[in-house]
C-alpha positions in Angstrom: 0.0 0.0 0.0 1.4 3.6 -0.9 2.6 5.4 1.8 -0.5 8.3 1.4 -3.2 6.0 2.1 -2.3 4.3 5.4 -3.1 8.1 6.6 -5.8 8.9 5.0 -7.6 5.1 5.7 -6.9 5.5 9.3 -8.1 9.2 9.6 -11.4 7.7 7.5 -12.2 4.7 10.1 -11.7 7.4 12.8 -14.9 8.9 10.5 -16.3 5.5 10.4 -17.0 5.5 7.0 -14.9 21.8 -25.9 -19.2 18.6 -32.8 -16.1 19.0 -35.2 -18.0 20.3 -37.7 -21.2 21.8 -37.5 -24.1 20.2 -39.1 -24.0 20.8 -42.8 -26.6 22.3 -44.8 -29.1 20.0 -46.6 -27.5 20.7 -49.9 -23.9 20.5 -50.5 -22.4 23.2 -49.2 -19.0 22.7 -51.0 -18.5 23.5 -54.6 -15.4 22.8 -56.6 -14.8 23.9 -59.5 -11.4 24.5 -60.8 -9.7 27.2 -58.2 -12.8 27.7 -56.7 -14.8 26.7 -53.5 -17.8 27.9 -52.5 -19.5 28.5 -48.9 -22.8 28.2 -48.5 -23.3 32.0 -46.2 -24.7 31.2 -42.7 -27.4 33.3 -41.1 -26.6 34.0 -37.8 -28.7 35.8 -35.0 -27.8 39.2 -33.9 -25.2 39.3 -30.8 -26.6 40.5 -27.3 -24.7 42.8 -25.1 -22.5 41.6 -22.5 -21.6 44.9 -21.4 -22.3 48.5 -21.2 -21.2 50.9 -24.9 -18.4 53.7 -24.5 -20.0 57.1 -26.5 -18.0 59.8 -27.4 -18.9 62.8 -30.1 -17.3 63.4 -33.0 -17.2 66.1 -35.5 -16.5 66.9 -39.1 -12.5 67.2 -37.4 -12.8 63.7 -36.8 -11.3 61.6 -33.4 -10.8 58.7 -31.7 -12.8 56.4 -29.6 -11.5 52.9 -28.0 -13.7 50.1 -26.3 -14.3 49.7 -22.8 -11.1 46.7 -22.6 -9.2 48.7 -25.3 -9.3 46.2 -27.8 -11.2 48.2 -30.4 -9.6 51.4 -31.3 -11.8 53.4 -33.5 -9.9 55.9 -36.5 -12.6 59.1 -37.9 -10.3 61.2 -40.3 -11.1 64.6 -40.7 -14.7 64.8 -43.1 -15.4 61.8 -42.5 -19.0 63.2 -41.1 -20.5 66.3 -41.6 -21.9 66.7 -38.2 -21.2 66.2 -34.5 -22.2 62.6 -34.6 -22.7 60.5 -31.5 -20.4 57.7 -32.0 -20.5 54.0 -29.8 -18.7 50.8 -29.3 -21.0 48.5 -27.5 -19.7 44.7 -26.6 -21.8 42.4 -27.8 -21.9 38.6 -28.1 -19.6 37.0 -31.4 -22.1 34.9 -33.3 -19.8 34.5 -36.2 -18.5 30.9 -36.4 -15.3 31.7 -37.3 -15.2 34.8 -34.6 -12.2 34.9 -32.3 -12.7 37.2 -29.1 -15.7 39.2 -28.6 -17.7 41.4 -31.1 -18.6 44.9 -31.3 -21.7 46.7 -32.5 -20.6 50.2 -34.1 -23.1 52.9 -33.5 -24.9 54.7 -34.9 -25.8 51.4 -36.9 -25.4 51.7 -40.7 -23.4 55.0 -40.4 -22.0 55.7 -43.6 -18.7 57.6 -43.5 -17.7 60.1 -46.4 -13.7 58.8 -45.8 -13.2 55.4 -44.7 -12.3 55.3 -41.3 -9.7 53.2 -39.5 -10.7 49.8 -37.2 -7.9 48.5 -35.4 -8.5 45.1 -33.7 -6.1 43.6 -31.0 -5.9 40.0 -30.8 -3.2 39.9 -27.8 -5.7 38.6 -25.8 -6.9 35.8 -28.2 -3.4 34.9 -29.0 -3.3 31.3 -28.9 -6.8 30.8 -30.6 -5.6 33.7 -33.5 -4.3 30.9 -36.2 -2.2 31.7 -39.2 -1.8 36.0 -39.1 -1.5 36.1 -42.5 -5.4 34.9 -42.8 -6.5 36.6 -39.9 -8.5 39.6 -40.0 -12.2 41.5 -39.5 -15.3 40.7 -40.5 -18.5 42.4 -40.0 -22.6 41.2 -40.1 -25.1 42.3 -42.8 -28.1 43.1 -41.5 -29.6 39.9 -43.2 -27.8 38.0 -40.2 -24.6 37.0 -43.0 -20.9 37.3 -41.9 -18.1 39.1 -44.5 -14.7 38.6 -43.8 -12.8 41.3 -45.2 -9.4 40.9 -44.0 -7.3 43.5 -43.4 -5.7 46.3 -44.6 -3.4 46.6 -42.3 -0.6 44.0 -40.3 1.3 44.8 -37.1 3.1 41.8 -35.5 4.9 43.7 -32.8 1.5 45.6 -31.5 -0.7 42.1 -32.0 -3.0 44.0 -34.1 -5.1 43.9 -37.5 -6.5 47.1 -39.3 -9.3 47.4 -42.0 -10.8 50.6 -43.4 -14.1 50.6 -43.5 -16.8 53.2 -44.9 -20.0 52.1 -42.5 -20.8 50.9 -39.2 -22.0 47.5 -38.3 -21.5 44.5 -35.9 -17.5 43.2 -36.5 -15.3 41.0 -35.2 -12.0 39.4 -35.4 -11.9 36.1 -37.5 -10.0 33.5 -39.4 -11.1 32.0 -42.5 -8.6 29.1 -42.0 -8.7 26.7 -39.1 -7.8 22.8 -37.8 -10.7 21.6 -36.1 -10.8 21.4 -32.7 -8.1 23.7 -32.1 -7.7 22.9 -29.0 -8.6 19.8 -27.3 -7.9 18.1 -24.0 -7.9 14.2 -24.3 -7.2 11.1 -22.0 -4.7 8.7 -22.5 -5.1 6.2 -25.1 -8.5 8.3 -26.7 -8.6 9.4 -30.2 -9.4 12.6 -32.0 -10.0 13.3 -36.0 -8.2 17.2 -36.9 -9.3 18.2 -39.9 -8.4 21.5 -42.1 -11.3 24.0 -42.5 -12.1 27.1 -44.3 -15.2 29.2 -43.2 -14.8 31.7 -46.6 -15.4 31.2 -50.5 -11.4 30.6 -52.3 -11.8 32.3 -55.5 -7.9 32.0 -56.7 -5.0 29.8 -56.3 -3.3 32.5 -53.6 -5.4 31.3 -50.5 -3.3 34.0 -48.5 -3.5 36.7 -50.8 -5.0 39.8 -48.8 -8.6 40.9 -49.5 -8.1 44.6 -48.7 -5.2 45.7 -50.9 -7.0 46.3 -54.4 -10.6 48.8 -53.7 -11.7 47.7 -57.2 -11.0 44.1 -56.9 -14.4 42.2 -56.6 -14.9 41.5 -52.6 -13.3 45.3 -51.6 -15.3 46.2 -48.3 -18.2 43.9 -49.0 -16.2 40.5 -47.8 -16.6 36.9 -48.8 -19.8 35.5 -46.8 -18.6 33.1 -44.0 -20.8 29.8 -43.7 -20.4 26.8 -41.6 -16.4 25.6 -42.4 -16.0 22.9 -45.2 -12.2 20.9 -46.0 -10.4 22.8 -47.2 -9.0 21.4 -50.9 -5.8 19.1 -50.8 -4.0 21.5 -53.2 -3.5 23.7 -50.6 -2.1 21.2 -48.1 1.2 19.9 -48.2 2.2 18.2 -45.5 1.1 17.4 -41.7 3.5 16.8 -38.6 3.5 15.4 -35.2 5.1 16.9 -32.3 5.0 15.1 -28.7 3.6 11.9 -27.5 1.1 9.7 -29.4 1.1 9.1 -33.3 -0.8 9.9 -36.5 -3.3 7.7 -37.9 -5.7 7.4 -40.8 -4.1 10.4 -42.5 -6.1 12.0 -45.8 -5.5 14.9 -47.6 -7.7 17.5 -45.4 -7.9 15.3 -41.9 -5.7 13.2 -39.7 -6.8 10.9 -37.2 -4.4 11.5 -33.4 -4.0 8.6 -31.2 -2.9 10.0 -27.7 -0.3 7.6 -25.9 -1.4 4.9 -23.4 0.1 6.2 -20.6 1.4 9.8 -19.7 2.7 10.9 -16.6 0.5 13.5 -15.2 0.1 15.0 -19.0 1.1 15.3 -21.8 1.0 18.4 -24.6 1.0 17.1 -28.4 0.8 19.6 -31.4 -0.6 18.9 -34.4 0.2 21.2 -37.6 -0.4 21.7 -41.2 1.8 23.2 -44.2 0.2 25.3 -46.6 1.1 25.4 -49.8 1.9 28.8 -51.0 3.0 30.7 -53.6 5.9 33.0 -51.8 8.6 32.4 -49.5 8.3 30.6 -45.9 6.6 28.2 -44.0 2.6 28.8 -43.1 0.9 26.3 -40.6 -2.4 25.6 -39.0 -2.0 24.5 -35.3 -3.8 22.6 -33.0 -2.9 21.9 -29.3 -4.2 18.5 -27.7 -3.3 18.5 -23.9 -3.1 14.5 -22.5 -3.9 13.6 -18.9 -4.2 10.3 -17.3 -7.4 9.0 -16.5 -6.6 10.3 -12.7 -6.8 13.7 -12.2 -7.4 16.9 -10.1 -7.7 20.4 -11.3 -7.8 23.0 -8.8 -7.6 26.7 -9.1 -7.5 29.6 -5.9 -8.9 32.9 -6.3 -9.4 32.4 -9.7 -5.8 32.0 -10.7 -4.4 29.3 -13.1 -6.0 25.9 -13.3 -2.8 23.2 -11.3 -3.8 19.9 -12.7 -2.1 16.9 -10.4 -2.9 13.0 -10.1 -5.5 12.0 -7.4 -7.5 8.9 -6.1 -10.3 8.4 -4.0 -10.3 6.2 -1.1 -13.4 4.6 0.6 -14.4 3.6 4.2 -18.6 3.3 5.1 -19.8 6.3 3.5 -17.3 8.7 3.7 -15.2 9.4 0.4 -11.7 10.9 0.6 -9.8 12.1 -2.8 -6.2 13.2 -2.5 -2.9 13.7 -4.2 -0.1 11.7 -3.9 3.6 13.2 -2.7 1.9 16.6 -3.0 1.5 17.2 -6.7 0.3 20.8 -7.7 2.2 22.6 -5.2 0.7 21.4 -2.0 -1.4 18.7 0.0 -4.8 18.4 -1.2 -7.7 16.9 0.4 -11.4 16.5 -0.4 -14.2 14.7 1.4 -18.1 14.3 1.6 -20.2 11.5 2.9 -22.2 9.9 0.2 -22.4 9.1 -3.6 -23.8 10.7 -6.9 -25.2 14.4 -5.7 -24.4 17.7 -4.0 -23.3 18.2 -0.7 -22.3 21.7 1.2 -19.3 22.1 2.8 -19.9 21.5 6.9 -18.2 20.9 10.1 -18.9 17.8 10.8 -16.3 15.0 11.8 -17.6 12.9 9.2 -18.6 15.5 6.6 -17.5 17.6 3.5 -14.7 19.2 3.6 -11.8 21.1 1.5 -8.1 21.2 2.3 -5.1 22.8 0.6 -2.0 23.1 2.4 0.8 24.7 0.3 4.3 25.9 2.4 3.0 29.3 2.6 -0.8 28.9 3.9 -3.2 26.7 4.2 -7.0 27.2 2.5 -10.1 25.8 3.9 -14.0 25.2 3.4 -14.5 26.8 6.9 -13.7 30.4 8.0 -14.2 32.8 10.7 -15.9 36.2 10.0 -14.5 37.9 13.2 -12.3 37.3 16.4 -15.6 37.3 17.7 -17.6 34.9 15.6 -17.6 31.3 15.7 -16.3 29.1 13.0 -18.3 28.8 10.1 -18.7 26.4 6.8 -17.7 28.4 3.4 -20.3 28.7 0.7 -20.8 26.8 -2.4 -20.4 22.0 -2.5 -18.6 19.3 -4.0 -21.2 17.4 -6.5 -20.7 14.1 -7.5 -21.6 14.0 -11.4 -20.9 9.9 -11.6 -19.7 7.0 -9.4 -19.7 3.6 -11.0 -17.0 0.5 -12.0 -14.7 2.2 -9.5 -14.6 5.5 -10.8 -15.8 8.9 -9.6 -16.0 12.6 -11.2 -17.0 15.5 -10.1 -16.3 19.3 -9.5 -16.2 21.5 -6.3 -16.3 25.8 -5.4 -16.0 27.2 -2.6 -17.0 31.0 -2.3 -15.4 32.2 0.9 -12.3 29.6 1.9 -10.8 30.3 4.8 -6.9 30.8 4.8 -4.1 32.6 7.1 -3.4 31.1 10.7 -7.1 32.5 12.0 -8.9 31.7 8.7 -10.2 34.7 9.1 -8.7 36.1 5.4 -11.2 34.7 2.5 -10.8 34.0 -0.9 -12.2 31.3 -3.4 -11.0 27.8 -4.7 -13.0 25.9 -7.7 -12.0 23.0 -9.5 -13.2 19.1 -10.9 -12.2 15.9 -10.8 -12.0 12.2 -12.5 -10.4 9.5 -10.9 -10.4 5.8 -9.5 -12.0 4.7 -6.1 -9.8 2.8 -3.9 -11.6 0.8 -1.5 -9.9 -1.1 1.6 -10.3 -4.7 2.4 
């Protein structure tokens, strides 16, 4: 028997006890015909606002105006309008299916400008979710509920922006029309997972990274290709695909590759699959996605709303009590969870035998329990553990606790959250 469970079997019996692709459309939304592939344009409901719009008014001499978390920088050159004009940037839910980020509705809606004015889009925030730059840019919603992509005008890889001049307002966002599908994925030892290579845009040319912005008489200037629901993107443009990290590549085609993750990781595992573009000019371009491999016994735990510490755990039995922990202190610190029963929620107590959360790191200890005032008398933290399933030896679950006590009087509070999925160890 490990040295961790002698402990924690004697402190019990002192208890006593992220669809690949989205559906298609009933006709086939893919048309090939020479250089060409067509998407069928998806309508997509108007976003809602998750937040309140920053106003500011601008004159004939033009201005600035920047959202509320400065990722939207608005440009109005000088006679652009004709009139102080009431100008917003409200944040508003991205229905595009290609959207990265957030989306913003540009008031007043359908302004039309007499100079294009300059959008500049930050994806610093969205970095690992941004693709290949060279097909990254805006996009904006018709008012028939259809997505353009219209690129960008405008490149800067030191600032982690994208600029397109537009002459109206609208709903935009920041998109790719290129993807591998799921970008990011987390998977469990030995599982498999199909990548495949999408585009979310019509390809009218060989040159799928030739800007859309550069020519204003070319054919899609300012109005965009339509984005639809993403289709494989044609084997001409791929050229090879690679495997870095644990696990191996399966079943390969010319738009899709089936992963196998590796039997047996220790604690996890990050693989990487990519994609070489073909392309007409100098350098490498590649589609990424990131697959993240965990054993099939595991703990995630995050304080205060911090990172997410995943570690290896296992639950012990003894009656009705149920006690998960980690062995040699994985994640930075000894971690303990326990509740009395099986599949439901139970709130964190102070009972002898109840439900209870532990961290004890070298600095502090955090706890479900906490007291408000020298004066006041111990009390349980907010929030439960709830037990999601418990069968064939296994458990999974997840856990918060609003108010955790830490600090030698417990009388400092913060928050802990996490889940769980492990084995049930149960003593003979």
């Amino acid at each position: 028997m490990k040295k961790w469970i002698r402990p924690l079997y004697t402190m019990l019996t002192t208890f006593v006890g992220m669809a690949l692709l989205l559906n298609a459309c009933k006709k086939d939304p893919v048309k090939n015909e020479g250089n060409h592939v067509t998407v069928v344009p998806a309508v997509q409901p108007k976003g809602t606002s998750t937040g309140a719009a920053v106003t500011k008014t601008i004159g004939p001499a033009g201005g600035t105006l920047q959202s509320g978390n400065g990722a939207l920088t608005i440009t109005i050159p000088q006679g652009a309008l004709s009139a102080e004009t009431l100008i917003g940037i409200e944040p508003v839910t991205n229905t595009n299916v290609a959207g990265i980020g957030g989306s913003y509705r540009l008031t007043p809606h359908g302004q039309q400008f007499a100079k294009p004015v300059m959008l500049t889009c930050s994806w610093a925030a969205n970095a690992d979710s941004a693709g290949l730059l060279q097909t990254l840019g805006m996009a904006f919603q018709e008012d028939d509920g259809v997505w353009k992509f219209v690129g960008a005008n405008n490149s800067n890889l030191a600032q982690k922006t994208v600029s397109f001049n537009t002459t109206h307002f609208s709903d935009w966002s920041l998109m790719n029309r290129l993807s591998l599908a799921p970008y990011y994925a987390e998977l469990e030892t030995g599982q498999k997972q199909t990548i495949r290579a999408l585009v979310f845009t019509d390809i009218i040319t060989n040159d799928l990274l030739a800007p859309l912005a550069n020519d204003p008489d070319g054919p899609y200037y300012e109005r965009g290709y339509p984005v639809g629901n993403p289709v494989p993107l044609p084997s001409k443009f791929i050229k090879s695909w690679e495997l870095n990290g644990p696990g191996k590549i399966t079943n390969a085609t010319a738009n899709a590759v089936e992963y196998q993750a590796p039997q047996s990781v220790n604690g996890s595992a990050t693989a990487t699959i990519t994609v070489e573009l073909n392309a007409p000019v100098t350098g490498k371009f590649m589609l990424l996605s990131t697959l993240k491999i965990s054993s099939d016994e595991w703990v995630e735990l995050s304080i205060g709303g911090g990172a997410v510490t995943r570690f290896p755990g296992t639950a012990i039995k003894a009656g009705t009590i149920y006690m998960l922990s980690n062995e040699e202190d994985e994640g930075g610190g000894y971690f303990l969870l326990t509740w009395p029963g099986e599949v439901g929620s139970y709130a964190w107590d102070l009972e002898n035998q109840g439900t209870h959360f532990h961290f004890q790191t070298p600095q502090t200890t955090y706890m479900s329990k906490y007291i408000e005032d020298s004066k006041s008398p111990l009390k349980p933290s907010g929030g439960n553990v709830t037990i999601t399933k418990l069968a064939n030896g296994r458990v999974e679950g997840n856990f918060t606790v609003t108010n955790a006590g830490y600090g030698p009087t417990l009388m400092q509070k913060t928050s802990a959250q996490g889940r769980f999925k492990t084995k049930v160890f149960i003593p003979q």
